[in-house]
C-alpha positions in Angstrom: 0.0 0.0 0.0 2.6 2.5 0.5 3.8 2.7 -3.1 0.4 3.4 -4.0 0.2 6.1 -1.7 3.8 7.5 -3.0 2.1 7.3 -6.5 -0.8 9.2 -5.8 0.8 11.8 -3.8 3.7 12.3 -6.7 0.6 12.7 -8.8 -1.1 15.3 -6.8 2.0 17.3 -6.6 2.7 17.0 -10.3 -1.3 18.5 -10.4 -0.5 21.1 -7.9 2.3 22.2 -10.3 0.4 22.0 -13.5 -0.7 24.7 -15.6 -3.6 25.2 -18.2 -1.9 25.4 -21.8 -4.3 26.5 -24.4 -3.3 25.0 -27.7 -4.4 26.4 -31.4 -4.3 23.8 -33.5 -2.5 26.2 -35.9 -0.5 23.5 -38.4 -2.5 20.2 -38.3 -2.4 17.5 -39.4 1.8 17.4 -38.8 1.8 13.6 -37.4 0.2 10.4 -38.5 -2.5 10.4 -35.8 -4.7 13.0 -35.0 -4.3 12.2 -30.9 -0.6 12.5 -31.2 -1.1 15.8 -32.7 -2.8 17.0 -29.7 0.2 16.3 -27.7 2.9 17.4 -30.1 0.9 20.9 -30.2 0.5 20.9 -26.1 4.3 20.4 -26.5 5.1 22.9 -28.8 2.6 25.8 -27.1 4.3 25.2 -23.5 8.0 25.1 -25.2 8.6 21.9 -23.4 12.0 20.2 -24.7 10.3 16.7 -24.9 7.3 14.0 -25.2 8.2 11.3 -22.9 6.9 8.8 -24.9 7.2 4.4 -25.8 6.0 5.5 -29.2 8.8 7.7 -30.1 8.4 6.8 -33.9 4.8 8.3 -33.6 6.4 11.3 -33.2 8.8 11.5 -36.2 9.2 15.0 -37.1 8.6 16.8 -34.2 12.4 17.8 -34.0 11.8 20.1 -36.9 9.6 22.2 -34.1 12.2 22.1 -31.3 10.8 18.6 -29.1 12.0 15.6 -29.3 10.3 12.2 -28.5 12.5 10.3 -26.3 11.5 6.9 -24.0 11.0 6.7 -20.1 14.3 5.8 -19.8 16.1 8.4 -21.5 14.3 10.7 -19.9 15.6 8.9 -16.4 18.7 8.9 -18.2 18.3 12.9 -18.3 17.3 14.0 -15.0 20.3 11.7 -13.6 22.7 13.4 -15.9 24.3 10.2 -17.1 
């Protein structure tokens, strides 16, 4: 049970951090599917750096607007500085 507790209290402080990001839609469709376009544009409008993502090859392309798709792991890989 406590894991599940850590969980949910990581999540609510995630939510406590969070902000509202309006998005446009300004230049779809960009990517293959119409969901992952949602994302790549919540992306884009926030300037976040990355989609953490297992479906990185959904998200071919979305270098050429300044985010890349990388996996859980690099992202790990990231915040550990290795």
């Amino acid at each position: 049970m406590r894991q599940v507790d850590d969980a949910l209290a990581y999540l609510r402080y995630l939510a406590s951090i969070a902000h509202l990001q309006d998005i446009h839609y300004r230049w779809r469709p960009y990517l293959r599917d119409a969901d992952d376009d949602m994302v790549l544009e919540c992306a884009v409008a926030s300037a976040s750096r990355y989609i953490v993502t297992h479906n990185t090859a959904d998200f071919r392309g979305a270098e050429r607007l300044g985010v890349k798709a990388i996996t859980p792991a690099e992202f790990w890989a990231l915040c550990q500085g290795t």
